[in-house]
C-alpha positions in Angstrom: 18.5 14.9 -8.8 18.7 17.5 -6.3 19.9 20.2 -8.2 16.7 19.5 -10.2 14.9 19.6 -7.6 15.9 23.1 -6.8 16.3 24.3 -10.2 12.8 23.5 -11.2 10.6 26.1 -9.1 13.1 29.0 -10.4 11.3 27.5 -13.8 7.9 28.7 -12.6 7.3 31.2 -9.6 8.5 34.3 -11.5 5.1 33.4 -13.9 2.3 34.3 -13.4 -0.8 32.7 -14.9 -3.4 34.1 -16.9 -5.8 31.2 -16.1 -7.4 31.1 -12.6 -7.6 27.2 -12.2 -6.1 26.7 -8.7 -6.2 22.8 -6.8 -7.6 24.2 -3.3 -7.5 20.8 -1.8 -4.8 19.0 -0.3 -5.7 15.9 0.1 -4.2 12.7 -2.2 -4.2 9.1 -0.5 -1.7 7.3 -0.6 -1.1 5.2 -3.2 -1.0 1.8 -2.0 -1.8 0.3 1.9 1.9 0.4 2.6 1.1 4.2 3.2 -1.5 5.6 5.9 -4.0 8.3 4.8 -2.1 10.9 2.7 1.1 10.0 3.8 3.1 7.2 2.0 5.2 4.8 3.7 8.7 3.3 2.3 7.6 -0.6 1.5 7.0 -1.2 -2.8 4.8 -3.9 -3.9 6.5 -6.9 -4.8 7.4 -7.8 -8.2 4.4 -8.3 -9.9 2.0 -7.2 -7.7 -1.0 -4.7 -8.2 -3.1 -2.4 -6.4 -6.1 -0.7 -7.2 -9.2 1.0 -6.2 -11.1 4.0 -4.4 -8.4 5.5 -3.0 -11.0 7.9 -1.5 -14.1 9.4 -0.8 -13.8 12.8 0.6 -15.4 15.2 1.5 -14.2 18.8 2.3 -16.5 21.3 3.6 -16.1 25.3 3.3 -12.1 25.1 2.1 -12.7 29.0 0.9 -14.4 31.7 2.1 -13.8 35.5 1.7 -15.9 38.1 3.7 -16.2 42.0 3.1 -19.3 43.0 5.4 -22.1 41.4 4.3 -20.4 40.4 0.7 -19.4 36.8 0.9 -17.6 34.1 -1.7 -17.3 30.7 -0.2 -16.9 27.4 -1.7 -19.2 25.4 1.1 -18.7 21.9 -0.4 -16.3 19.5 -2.6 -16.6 15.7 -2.2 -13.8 14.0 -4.3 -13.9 9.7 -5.6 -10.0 9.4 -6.6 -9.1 6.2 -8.2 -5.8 4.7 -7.6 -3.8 1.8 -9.3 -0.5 0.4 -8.6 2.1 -1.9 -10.4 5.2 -3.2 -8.6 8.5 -4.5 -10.5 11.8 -4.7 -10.3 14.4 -2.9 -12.2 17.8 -2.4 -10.2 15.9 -1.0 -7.3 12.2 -1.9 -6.5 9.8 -0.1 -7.5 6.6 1.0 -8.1 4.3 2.4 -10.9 1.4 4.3 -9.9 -2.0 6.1 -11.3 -4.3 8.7 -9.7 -7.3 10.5 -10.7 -10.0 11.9 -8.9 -13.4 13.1 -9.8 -14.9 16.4 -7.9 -18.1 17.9 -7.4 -18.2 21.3 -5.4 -20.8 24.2 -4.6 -20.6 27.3 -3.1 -21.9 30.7 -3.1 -21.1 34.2 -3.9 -22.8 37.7 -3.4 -24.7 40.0 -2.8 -23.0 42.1 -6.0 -24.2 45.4 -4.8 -25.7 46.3 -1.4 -28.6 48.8 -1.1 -29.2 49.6 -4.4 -32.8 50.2 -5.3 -32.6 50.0 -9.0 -30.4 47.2 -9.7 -32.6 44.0 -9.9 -29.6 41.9 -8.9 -29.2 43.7 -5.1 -28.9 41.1 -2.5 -29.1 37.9 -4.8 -26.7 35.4 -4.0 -25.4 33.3 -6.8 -24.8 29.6 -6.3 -20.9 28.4 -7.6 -21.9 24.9 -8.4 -19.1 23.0 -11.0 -18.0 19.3 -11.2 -14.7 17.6 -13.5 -12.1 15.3 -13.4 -9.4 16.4 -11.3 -5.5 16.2 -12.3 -4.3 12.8 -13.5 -1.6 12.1 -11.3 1.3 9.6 -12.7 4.0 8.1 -9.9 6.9 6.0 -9.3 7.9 5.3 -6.3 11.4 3.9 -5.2 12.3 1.6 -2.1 15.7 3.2 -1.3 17.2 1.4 1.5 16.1 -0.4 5.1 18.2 -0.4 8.1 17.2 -2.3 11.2 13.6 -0.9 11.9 14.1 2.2 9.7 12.8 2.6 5.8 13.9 5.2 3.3 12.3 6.0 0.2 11.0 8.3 -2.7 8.3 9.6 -5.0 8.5 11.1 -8.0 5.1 12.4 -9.4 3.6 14.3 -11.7 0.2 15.7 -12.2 -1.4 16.8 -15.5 -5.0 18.7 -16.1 -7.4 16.7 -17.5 -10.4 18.7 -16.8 -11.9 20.7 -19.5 -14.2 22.3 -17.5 -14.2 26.0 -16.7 -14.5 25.5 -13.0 -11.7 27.1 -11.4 -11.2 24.7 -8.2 -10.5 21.0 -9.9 -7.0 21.6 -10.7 -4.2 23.4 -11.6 -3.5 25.7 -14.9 -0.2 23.8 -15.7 1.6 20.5 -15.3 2.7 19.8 -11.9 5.5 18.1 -10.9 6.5 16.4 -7.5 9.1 14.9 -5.8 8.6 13.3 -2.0 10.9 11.6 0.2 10.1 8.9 2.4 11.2 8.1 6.0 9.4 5.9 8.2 10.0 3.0 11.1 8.0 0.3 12.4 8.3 -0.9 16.0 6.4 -4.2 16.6 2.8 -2.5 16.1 3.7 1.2 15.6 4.5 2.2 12.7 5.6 6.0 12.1 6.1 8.2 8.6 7.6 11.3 7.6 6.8 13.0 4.0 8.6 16.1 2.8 9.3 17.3 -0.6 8.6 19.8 -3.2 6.0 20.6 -5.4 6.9 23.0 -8.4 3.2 25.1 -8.8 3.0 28.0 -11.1 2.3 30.9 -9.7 -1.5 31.3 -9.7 -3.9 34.0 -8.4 -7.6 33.6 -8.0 -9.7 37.0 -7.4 -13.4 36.6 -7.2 -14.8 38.4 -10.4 -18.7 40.1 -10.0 -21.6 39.2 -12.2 -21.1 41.3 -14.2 -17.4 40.8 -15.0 -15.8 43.8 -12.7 -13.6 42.8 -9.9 -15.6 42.1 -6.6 -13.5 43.4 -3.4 -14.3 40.0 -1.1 -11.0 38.8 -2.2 -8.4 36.5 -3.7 -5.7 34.1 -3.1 -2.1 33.2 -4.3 -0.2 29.5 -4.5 3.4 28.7 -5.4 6.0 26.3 -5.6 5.3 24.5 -1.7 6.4 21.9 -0.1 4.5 19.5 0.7 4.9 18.0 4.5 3.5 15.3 6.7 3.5 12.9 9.9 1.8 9.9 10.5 1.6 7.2 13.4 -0.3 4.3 13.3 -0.7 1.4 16.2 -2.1 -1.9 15.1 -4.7 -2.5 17.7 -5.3 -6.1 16.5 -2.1 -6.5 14.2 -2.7 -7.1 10.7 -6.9 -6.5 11.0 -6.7 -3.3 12.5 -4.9 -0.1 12.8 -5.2 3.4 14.6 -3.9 5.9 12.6 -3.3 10.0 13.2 -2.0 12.1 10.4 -0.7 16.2 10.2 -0.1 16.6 7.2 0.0 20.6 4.7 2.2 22.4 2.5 4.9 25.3 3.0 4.8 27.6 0.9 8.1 28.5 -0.9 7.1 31.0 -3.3 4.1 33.6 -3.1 1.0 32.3 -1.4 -1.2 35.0 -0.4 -4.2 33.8 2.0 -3.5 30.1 1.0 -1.4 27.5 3.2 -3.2 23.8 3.9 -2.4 22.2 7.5 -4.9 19.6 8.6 -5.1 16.6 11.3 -6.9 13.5 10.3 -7.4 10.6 12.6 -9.1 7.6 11.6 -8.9 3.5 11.2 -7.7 0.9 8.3 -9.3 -2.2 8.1 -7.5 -5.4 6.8 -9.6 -7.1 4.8 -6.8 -9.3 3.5 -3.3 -9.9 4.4 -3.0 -6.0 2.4 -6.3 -5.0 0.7 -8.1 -2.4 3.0 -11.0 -0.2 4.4 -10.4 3.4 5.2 -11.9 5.3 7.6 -11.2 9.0 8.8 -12.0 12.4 9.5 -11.0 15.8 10.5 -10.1 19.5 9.9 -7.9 22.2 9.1 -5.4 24.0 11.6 -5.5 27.3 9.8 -9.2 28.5 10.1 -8.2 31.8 8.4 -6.5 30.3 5.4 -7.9 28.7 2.4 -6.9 25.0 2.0 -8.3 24.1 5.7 -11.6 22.8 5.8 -13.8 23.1 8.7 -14.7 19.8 8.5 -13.5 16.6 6.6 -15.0 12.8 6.3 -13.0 10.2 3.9 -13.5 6.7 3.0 -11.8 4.1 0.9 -11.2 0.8 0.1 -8.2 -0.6 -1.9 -7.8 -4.5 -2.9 -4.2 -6.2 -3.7 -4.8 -9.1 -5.5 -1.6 -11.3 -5.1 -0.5 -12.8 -9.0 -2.0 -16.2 -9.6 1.6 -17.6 -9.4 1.6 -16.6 -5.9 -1.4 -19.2 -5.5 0.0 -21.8 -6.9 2.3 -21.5 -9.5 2.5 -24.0 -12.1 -0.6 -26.6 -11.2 -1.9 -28.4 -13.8 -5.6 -28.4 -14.0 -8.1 -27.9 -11.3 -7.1 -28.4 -7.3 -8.2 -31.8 -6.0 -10.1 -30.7 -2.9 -9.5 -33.5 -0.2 -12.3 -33.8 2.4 -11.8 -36.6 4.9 -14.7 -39.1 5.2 -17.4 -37.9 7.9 -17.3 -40.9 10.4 -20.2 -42.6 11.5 -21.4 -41.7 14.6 -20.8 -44.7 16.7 -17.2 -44.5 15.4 -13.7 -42.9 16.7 -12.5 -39.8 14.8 -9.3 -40.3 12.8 -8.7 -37.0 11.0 -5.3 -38.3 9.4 -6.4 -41.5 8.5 -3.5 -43.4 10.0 -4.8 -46.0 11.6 -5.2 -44.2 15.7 -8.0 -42.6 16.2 -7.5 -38.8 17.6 -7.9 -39.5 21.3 -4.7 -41.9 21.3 -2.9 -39.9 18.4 -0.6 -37.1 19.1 -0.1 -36.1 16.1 -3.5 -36.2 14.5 -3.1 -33.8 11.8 0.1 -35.7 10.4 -0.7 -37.8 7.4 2.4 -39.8 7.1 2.9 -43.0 4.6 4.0 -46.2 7.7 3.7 -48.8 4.3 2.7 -51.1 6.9 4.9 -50.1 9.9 2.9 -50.2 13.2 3.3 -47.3 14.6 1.8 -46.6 18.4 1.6 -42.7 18.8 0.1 -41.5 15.5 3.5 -39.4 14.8 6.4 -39.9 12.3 9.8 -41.6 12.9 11.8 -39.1 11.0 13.3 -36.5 13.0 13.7 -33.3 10.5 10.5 -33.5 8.9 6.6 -33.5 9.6 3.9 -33.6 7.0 0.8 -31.7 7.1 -2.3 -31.5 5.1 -0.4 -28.5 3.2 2.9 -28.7 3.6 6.0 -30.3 4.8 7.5 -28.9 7.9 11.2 -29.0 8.9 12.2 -29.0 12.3 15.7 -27.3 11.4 16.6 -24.9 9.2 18.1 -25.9 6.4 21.2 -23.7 5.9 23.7 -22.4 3.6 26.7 -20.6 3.4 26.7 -16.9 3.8 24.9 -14.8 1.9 25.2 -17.9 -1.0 22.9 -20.2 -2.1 25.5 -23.1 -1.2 23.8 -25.7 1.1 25.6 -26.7 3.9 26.2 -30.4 4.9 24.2 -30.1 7.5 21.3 -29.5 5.1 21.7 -33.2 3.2 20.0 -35.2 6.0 16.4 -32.4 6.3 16.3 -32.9 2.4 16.9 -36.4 2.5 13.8 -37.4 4.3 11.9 -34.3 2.2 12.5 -36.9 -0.6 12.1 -40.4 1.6 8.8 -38.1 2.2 8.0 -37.5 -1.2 8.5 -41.0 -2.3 6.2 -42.6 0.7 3.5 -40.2 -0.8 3.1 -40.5 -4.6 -0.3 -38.5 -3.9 1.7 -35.5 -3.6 1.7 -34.2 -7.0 2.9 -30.8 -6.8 5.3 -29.4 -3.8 6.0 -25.5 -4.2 9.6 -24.6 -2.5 9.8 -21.3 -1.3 12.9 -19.4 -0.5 12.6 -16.8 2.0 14.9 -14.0 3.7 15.0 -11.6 6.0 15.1 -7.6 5.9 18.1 -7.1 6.3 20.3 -5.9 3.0 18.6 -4.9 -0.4 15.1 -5.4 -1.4 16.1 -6.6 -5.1 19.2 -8.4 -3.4 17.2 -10.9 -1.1 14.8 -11.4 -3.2 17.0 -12.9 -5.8 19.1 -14.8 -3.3 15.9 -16.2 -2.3 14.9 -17.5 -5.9 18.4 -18.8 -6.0 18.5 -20.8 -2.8 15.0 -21.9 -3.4 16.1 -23.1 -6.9 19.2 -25.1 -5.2 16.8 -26.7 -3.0 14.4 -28.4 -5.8 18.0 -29.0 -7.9 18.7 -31.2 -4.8 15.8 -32.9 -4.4 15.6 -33.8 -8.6 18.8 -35.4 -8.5 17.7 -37.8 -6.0 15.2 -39.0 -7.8 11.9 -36.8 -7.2 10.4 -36.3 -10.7 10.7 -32.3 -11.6 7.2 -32.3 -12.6 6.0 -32.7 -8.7 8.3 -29.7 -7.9 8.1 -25.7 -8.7 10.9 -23.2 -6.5 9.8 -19.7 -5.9 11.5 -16.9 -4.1 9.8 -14.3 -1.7 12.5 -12.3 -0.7 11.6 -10.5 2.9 7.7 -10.1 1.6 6.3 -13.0 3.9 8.3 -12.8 7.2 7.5 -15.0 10.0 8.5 -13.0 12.8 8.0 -9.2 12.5 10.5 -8.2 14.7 13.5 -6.2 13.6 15.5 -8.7 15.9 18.6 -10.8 15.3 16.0 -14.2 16.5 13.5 -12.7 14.4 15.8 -12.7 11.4 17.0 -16.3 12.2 13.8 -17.8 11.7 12.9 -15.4 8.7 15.9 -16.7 6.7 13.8 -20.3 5.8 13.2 -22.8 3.0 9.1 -24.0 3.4 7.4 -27.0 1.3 4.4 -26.0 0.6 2.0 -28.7 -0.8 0.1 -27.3 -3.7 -1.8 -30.6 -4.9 -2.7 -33.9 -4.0 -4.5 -36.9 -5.9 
């Protein structure tokens, strides 16, 4: 792959194009809210998941202008929608499958064509340079490499092919373009940082601003190359998981000729967590090269991007419609009882346990047992339930926990379907955890069938190191990650 890498821009930077189609603007969001703004960050979607949406809504103003005297060219304004969508699977290594394309309207202006000339009609008229198309469709995978500790390592390979038959010279590129960008990033509690660097293989393209009347004006012209396209990013989660601060740098260096062109731009702005990942994008800056094309004086960008979780995820495997249990509203002379055990709330301490007595007095309100307590949606341990390393061999001291899961499960017939979900934490392979989770989850429900719970109340799932717990990159953190949960999908 490297040798590719290198081998491909000898392909094209000796050639120069005849057309005059040159992508001015470098700004692409990333591709799924794993990433910042532009930059990209290492995490894949899980198997199965999708993303999709506005990626963005940009707007760049004056990313070109040439000046001879009075004689100006100057493209004042392009505002670009790209759409994004993104698949994730598994194959080996996760990974994930991803679509751009944007859609670009610019203006500008251009003239006067000659300067105190009495008898051409045309002296001192400025022409407007108005054009709108689809951009490049851009086509991505993207590869989870490895994780150590609080660091993240991965890759994208892109390419991006002209879709745009309009004539308008600043929508896109002459000639397929293909890309490849690594991925290095870290997380520390709420900080997360990114570095992007890669290569971009560009024929070599010039753009010289032509005169109304076909000659060659003398305002000027521009070059771009092979580049390589470069970036940081920070971002501190001000309320974590709702809201993040992020700042972004990010250009490209040129690598072959690039004559009066080379994009470097700051961006600072906000992401809003609508969900646990979909997202609203805010942001806005400029560019750090005023005299070079590619840096716009000003930009504004919004976006919004939704990942809908499969509905397995929701609850896989439930027959028919959910069952939607709403206690009884008490009257109001009357003592609350939320669980309907029998004590009302103001003697009970544990209120919210709904726990089967079959006629046992109980005094406190709580259960006997001393692994397990039920809730309204699940069944809590209060151990781990554990298995030999890095297998999904339970351990003895696993039998008793699972033992009263199925006394549990037998004192509540109502219970008609119990989800268990295997869960791991980051350390090791992506693709490797989450299988071992699906395995131990698996070995779990195995368990509780051959004890007598009927396999129709029970679906296993595995979640890898998607849903942690604890977010730390500690060795506590990863202790409580590594779990097996009950969650209660239906009742009756």
């Amino acid at each position: 792959m490297p040798r590719l890498a290198f081998a491909l821009p000898a392909l094209f930077v000796t050639s120069v194009a005849s057309a005059q189609s040159i992508e001015i603007d470098e700004f692409r969001p990333a591709i799924d809210s794993r990433g910042f703004l532009t930059l990209n960050g290492s995490q894949v979607l899980d198997h199965m998941d999708m993303s999709f949406g506005l990626g963005s809504l940009q707007w760049g103003h004056r990313l070109l202008s040439f000046e001879n005297g009075p004689a100006t060219y100057s493209v004042d304004n392009m505002v670009s929608a790209t759409l994004v969508a993104a698949f994730g699977i598994r194959a080996g290594i996760p990974l994930e499958l991803g679509a751009s394309l944007p859609f670009t309207i610019m203006n500008g202006s251009r003239g006067p064509d000659q300067l105190g000339d009495p008898n051409n009609p045309n002296d001192d008229k400025l022409y407007r340079l108005d054009g709108q198309g689809l951009g490049d469709l851009g086509l991505h995978v993207k590869a989870r490499i490895a994780r150590a500790g609080h660091f993240g390592f991965g890759a994208i390979a892109s390419v991006y092919v002209p879709t745009s038959k309009s004539r308008d010279p600043f929508l896109g590129e002459a000639a397929t373009t293909p890309q490849l960008v690594g991925i290095a990033d870290a997380t520390f509690g709420n900080l997360r940082l990114a570095v992007n660097g890669g290569i971009r293989v560009r024929r070599t393209t010039t753009f010289m601003d032509m005169g109304a009347d076909g000659a060659p004006a003398t305002m000027g012209s521009i070059t771009t190359s092979t580049a390589l396209p470069v970036g940081i990013a920070a971002a501190y989660g001000v309320v974590p998981e709702k809201v993040e601060l992020v700042a972004e740098v990010f250009g490209a260096v040129p690598l072959g000729r690039s004559d009066g062109y080379q994009p470097l731009e700051a961006l600072g702005g906000v992401k809003v967590y609508l969900a646990k990942n979909s997202y609203l994008s805010l942001g806005a800056g400029r560019g750090l090269l005023p005299d070079r094309a590619g840096n716009p004086d000003f930009r504004a960008v919004i976006g919004i991007v939704f990942e809908p979780k499969p509905a397995q995820r929701a609850g896989a495997r439930i027959p028919g419609d959910l069952v939607a249990e709403v206690p009884p509203k008490p009257a109001d002379d009357l003592p609350l009882d939320s669980d309907n055990d029998g004590i009302f709330d103001k003697d009970d301490k544990c209120p919210d346990v709904m726990e089967n007595y079959n006629g046992i007095e109980d005094d406190d309100g709580c259960p006997e047992r001393k692994h397990i307590i039920e809730t309204k949606t699940e069944i809590v341990t209060l151990q781990p339930i554990e298995f030999e390393f890095d297998k999904d061999v339970l351990r003895d001291s696993a039998y008793p926990i699972l033992d009263e899961v199925v006394q549990a499960l037998e004192d509540n017939p109502g219970i008609t379907l119990v989800e268990v979900e295997g869960h791991t934490d980051e350390q090791g392979n992506d693709a490797y955890n989450l299988d071992l989770s699906k395995r131990r989850a698996a070995t779990v429900m195995r368990y509780l069938v051959d004890h007598g719970i009927d396999s129709l109340r029970l679906t296993s799932e595995g979640y890898g190191e998607s849903r942690p717990v604890d977010r730390h990159h500690t060795q506590d953190a990863y202790k409580v990650n590594r779990r097996v949960a009950f969650s209660i999908k239906q009742r009756i």
